[in-house]
PyMOL Python script that loads the backbone (N, CA, C, O; Angstrom):
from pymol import cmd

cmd.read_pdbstr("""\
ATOM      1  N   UNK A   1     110.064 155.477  39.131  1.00  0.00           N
ATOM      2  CA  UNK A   1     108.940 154.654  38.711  1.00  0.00           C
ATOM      3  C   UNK A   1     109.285 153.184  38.981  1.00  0.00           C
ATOM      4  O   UNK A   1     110.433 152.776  38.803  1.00  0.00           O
ATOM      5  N   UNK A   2     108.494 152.548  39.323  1.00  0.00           N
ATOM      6  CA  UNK A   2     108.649 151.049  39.951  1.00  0.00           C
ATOM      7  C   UNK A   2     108.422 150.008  38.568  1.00  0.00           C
ATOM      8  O   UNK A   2     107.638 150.134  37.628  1.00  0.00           O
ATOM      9  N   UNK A   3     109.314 149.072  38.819  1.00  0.00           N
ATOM     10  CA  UNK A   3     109.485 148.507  37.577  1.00  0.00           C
ATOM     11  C   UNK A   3     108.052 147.579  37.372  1.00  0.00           C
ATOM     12  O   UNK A   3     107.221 147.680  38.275  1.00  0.00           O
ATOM     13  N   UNK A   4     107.821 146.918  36.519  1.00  0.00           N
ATOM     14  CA  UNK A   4     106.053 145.964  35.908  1.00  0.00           C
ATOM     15  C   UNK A   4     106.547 144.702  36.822  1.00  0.00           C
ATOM     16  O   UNK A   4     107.689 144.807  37.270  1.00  0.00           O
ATOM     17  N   UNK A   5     105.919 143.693  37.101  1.00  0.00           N
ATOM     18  CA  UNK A   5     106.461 143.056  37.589  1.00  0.00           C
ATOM     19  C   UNK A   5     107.044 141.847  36.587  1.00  0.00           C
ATOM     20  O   UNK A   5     107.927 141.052  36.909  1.00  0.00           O
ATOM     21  N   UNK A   6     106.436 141.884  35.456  1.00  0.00           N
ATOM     22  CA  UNK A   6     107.053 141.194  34.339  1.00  0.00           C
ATOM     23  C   UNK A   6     108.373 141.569  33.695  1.00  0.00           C
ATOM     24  O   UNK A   6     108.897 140.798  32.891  1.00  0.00           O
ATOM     25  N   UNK A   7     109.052 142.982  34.092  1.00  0.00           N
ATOM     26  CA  UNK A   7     110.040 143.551  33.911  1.00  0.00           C
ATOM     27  C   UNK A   7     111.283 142.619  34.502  1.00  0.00           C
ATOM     28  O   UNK A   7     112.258 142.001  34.075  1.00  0.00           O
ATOM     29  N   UNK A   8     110.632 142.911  35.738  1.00  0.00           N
ATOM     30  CA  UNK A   8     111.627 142.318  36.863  1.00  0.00           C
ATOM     31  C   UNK A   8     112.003 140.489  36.489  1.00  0.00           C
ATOM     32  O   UNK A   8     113.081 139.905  36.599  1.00  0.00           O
ATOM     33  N   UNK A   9     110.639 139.948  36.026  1.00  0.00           N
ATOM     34  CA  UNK A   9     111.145 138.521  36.084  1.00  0.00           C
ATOM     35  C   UNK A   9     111.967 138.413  34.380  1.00  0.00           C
ATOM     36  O   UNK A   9     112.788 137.505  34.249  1.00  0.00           O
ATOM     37  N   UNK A  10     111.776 139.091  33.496  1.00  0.00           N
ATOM     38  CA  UNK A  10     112.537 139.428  32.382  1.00  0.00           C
ATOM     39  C   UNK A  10     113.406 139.569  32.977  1.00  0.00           C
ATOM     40  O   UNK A  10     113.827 138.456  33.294  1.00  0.00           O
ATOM     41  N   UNK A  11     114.106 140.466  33.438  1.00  0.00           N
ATOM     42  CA  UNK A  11     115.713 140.928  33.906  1.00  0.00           C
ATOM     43  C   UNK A  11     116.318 139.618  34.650  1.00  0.00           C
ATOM     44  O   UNK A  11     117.526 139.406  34.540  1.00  0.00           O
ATOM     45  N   UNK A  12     115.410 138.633  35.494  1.00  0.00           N
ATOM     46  CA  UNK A  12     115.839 138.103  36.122  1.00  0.00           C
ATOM     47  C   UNK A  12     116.586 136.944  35.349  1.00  0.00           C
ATOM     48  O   UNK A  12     117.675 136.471  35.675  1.00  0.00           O
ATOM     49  N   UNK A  13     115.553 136.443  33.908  1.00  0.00           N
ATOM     50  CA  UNK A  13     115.752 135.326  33.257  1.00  0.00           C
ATOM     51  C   UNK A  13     117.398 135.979  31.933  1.00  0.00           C
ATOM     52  O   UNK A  13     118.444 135.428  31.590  1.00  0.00           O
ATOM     53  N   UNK A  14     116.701 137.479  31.576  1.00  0.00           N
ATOM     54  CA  UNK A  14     118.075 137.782  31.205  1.00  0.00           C
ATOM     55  C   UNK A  14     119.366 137.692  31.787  1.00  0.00           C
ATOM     56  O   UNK A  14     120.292 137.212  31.133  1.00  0.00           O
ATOM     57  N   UNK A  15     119.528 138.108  32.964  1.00  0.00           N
ATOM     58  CA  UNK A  15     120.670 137.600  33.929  1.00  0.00           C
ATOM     59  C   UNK A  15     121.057 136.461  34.104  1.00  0.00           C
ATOM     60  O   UNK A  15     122.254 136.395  34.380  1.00  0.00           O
ATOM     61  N   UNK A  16     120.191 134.927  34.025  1.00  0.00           N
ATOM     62  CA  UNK A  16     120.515 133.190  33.823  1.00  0.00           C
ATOM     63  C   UNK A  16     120.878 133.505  32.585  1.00  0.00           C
ATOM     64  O   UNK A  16     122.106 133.465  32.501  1.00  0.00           O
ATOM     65  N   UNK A  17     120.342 133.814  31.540  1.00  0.00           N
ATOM     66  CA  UNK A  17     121.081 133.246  30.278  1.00  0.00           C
ATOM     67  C   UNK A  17     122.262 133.845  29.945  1.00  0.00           C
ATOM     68  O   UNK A  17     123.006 133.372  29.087  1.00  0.00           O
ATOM     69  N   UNK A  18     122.579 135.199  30.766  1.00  0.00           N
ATOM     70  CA  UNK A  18     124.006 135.831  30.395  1.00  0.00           C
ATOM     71  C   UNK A  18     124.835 135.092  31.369  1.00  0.00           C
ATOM     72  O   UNK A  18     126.014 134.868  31.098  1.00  0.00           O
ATOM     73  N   UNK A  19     124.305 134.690  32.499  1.00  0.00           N
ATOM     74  CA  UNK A  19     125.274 133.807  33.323  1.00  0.00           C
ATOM     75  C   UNK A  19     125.707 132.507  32.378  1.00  0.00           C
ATOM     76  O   UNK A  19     126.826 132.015  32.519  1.00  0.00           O
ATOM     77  N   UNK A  20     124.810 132.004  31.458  1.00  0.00           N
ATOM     78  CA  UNK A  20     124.890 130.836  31.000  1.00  0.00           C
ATOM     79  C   UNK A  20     125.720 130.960  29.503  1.00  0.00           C
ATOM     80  O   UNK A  20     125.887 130.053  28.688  1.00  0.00           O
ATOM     81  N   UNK A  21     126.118 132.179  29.425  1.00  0.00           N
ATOM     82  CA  UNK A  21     126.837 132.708  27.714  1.00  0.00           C
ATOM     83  C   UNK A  21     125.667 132.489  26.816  1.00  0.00           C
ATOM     84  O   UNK A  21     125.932 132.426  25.616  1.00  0.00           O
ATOM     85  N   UNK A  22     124.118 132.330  27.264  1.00  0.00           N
ATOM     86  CA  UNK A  22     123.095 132.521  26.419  1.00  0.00           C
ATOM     87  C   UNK A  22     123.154 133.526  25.563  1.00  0.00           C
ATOM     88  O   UNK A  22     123.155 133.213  24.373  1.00  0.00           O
ATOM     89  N   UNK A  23     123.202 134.649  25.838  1.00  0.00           N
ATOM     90  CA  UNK A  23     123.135 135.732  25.580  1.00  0.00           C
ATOM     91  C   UNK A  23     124.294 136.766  25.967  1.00  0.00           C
ATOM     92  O   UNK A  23     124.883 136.494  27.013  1.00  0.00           O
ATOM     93  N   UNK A  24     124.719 137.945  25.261  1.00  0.00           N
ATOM     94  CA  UNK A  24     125.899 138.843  25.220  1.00  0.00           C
ATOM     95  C   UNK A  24     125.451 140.243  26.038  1.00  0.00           C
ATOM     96  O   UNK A  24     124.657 140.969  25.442  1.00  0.00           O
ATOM     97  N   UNK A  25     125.901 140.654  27.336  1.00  0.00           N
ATOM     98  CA  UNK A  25     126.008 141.974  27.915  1.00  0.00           C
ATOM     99  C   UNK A  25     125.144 143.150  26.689  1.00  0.00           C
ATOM    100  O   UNK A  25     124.162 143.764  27.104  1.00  0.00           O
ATOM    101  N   UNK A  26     125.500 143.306  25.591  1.00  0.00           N
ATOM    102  CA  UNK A  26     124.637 144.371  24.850  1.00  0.00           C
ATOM    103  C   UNK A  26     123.282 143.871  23.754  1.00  0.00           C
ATOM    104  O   UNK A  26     122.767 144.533  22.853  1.00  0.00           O
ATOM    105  N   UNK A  27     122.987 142.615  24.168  1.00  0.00           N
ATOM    106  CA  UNK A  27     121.959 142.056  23.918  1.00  0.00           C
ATOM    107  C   UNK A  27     120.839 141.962  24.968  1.00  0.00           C
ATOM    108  O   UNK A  27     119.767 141.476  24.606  1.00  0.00           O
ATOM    109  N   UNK A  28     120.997 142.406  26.308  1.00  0.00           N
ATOM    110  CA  UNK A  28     120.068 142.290  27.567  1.00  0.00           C
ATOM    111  C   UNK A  28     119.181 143.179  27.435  1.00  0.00           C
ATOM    112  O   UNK A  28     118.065 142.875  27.856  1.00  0.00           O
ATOM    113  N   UNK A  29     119.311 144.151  26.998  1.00  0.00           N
ATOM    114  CA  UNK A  29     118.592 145.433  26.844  1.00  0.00           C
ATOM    115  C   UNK A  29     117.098 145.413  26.198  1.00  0.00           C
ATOM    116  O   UNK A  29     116.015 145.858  26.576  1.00  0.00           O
ATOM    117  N   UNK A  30     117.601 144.585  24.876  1.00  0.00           N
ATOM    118  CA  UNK A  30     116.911 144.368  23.841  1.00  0.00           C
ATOM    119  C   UNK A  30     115.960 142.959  23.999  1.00  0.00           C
ATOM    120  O   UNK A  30     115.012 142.733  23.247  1.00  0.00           O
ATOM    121  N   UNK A  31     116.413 141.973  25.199  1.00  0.00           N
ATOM    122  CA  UNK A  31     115.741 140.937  25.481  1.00  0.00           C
ATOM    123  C   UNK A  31     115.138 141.365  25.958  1.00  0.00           C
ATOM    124  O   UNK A  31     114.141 141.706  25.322  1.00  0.00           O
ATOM    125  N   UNK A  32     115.178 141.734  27.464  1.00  0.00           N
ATOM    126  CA  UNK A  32     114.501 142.424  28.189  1.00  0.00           C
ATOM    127  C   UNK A  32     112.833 142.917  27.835  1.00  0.00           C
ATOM    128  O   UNK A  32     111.759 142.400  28.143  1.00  0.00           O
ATOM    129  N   UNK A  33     113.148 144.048  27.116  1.00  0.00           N
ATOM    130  CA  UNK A  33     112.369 145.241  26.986  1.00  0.00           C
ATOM    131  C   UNK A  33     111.602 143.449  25.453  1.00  0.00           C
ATOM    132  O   UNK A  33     110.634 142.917  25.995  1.00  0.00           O
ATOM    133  N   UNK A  34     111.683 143.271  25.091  1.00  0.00           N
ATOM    134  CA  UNK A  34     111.086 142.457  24.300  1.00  0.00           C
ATOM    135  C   UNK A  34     109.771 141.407  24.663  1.00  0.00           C
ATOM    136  O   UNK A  34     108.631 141.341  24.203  1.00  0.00           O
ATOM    137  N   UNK A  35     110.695 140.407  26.000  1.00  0.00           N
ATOM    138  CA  UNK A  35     110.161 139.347  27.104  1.00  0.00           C
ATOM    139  C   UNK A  35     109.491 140.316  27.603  1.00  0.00           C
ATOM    140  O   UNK A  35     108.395 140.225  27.051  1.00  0.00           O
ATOM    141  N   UNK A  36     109.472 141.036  28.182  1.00  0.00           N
ATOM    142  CA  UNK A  36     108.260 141.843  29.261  1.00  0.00           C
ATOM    143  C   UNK A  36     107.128 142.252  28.241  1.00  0.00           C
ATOM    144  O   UNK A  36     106.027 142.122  28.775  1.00  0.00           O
ATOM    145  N   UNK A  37     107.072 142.584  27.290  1.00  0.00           N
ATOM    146  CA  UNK A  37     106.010 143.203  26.084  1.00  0.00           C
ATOM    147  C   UNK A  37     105.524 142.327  25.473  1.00  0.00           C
ATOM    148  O   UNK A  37     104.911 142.605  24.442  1.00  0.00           O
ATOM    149  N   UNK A  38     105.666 140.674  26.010  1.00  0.00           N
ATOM    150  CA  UNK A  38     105.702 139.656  24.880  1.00  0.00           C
ATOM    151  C   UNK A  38     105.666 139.451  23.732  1.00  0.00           C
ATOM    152  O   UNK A  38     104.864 138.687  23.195  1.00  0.00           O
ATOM    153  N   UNK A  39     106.709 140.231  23.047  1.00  0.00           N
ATOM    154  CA  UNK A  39     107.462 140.616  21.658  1.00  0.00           C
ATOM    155  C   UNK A  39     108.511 139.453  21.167  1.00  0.00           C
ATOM    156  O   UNK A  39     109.168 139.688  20.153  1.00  0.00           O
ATOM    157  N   UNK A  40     108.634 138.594  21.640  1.00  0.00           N
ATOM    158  CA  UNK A  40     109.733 137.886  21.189  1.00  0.00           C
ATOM    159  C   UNK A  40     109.117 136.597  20.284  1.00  0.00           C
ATOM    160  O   UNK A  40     109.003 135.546  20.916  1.00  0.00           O
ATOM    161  N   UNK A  41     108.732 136.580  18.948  1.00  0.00           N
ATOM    162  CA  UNK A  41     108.671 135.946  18.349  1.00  0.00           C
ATOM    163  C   UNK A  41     109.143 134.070  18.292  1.00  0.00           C
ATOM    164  O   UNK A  41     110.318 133.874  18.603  1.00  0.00           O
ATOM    165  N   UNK A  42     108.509 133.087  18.015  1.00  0.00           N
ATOM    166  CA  UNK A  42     109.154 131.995  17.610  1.00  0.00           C
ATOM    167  C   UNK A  42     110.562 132.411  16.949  1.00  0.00           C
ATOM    168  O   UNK A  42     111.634 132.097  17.464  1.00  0.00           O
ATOM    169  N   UNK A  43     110.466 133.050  15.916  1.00  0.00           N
ATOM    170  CA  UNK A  43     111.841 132.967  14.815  1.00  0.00           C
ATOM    171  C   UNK A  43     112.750 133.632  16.210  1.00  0.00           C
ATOM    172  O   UNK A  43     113.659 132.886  16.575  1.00  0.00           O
ATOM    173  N   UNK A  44     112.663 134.392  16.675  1.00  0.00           N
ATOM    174  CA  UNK A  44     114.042 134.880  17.872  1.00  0.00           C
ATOM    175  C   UNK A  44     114.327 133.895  18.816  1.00  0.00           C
ATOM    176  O   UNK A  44     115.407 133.801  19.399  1.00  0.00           O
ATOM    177  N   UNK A  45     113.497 133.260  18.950  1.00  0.00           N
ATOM    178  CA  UNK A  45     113.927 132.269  20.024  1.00  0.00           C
ATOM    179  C   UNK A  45     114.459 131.066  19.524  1.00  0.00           C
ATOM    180  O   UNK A  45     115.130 130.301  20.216  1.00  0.00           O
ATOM    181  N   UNK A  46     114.101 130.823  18.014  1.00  0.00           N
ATOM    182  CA  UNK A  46     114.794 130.210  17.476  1.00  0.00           C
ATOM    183  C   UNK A  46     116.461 130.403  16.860  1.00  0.00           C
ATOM    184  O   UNK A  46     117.499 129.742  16.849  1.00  0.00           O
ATOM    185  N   UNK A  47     116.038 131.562  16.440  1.00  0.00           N
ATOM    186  CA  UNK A  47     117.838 132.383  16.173  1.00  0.00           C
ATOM    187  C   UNK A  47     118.370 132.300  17.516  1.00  0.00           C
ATOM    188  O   UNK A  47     119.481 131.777  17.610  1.00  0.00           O
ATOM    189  N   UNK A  48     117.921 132.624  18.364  1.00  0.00           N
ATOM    190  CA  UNK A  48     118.921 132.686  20.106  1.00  0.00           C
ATOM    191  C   UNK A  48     119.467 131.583  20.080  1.00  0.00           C
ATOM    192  O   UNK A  48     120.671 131.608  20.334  1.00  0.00           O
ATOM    193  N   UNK A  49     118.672 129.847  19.692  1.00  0.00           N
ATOM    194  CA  UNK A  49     119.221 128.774  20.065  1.00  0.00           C
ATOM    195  C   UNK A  49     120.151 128.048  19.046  1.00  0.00           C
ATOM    196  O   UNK A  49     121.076 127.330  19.426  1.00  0.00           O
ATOM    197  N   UNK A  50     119.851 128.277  17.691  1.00  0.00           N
ATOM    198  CA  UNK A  50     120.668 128.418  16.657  1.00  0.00           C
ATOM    199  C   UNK A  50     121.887 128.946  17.045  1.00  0.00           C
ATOM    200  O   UNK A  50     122.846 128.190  17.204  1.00  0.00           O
ATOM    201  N   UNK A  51     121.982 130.113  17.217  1.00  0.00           N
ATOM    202  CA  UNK A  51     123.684 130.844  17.133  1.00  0.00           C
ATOM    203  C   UNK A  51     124.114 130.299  18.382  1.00  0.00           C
ATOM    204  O   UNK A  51     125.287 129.980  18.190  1.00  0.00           O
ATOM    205  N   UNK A  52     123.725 129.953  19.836  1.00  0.00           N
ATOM    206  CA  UNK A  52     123.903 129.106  20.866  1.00  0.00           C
ATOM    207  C   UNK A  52     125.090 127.630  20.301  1.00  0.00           C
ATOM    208  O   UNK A  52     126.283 127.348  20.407  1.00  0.00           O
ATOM    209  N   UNK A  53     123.864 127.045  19.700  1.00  0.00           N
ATOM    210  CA  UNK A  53     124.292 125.379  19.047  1.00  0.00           C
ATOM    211  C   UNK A  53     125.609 125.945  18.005  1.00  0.00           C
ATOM    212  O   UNK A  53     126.630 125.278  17.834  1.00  0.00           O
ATOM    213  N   UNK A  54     125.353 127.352  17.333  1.00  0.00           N
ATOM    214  CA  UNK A  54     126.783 127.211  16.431  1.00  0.00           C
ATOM    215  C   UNK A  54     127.956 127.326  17.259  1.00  0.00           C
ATOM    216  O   UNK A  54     128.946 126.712  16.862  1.00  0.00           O
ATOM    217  N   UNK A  55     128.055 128.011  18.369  1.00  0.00           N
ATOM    218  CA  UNK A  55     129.020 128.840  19.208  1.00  0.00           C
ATOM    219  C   UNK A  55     129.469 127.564  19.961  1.00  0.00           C
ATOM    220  O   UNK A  55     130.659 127.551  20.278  1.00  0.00           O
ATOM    221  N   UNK A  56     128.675 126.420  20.323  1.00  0.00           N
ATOM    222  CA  UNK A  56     128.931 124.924  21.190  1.00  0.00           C
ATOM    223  C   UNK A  56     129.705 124.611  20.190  1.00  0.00           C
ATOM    224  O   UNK A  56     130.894 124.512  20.492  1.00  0.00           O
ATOM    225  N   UNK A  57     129.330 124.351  18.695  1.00  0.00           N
ATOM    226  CA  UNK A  57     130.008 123.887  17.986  1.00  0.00           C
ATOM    227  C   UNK A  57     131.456 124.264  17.946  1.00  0.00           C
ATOM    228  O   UNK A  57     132.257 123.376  18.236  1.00  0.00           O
ATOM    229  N   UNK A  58     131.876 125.360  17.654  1.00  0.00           N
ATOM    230  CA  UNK A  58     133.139 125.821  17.302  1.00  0.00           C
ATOM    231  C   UNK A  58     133.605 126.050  18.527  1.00  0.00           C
ATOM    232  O   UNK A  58     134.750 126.498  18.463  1.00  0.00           O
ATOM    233  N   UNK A  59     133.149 125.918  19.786  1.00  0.00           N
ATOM    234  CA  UNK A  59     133.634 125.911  20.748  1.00  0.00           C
ATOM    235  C   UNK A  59     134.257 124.224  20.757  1.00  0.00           C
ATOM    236  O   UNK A  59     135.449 124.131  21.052  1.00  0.00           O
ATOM    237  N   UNK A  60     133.854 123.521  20.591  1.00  0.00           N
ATOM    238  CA  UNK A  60     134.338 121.952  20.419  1.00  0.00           C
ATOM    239  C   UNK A  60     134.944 121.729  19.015  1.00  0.00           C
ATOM    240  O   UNK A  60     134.851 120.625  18.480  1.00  0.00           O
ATOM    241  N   UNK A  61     135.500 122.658  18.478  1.00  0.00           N
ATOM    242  CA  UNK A  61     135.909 122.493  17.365  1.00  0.00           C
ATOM    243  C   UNK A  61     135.890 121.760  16.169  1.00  0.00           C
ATOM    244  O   UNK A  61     136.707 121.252  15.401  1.00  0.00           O
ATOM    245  N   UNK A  62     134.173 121.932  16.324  1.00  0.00           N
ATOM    246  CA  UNK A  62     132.857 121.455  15.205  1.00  0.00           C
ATOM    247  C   UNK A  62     132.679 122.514  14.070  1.00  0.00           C
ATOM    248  O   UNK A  62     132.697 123.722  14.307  1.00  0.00           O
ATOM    249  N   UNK A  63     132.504 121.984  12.814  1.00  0.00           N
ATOM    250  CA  UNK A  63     132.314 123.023  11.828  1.00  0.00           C
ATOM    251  C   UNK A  63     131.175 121.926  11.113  1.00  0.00           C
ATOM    252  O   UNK A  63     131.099 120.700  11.192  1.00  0.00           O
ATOM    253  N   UNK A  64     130.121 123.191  10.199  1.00  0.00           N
ATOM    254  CA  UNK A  64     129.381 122.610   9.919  1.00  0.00           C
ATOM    255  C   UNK A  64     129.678 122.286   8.416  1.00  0.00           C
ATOM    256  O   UNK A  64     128.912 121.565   7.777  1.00  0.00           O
TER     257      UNK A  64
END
""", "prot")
cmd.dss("prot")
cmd.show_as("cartoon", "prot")
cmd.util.cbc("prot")
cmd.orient("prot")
């Protein structure tokens, strides 16, 4: 079965943000299938950039 074509550009944008440590290898699945159904809520996209900004933080050895 041939993928939606909104599938495909989902997978594509999941693949930049795992290139970018946006997002974690067993989290793609679940983006994915979310972004193509336009299921992804404000609050998730807000948690995505949240735990992002904490992970910069303690990556620079920032605590809040």
């Amino acid at each position: 079965m041939a993928k939606r074509p909104d599938e495909i550009v989902a997978e594509n944008i999941a693949k930049e943000f795992k290139n970018l440590s946006l997002i974690q290898e067993d989290e793609i699945s679940d983006f994915v299938q979310k972004l193509s159904n336009g299921n992804l809520s404000i609050e998730d996209w807000k948690l995505m950039a949240e735990l992002i900004i904490e992970e910069e933080g303690a990556e620079n050895g920032q605590e809040d």
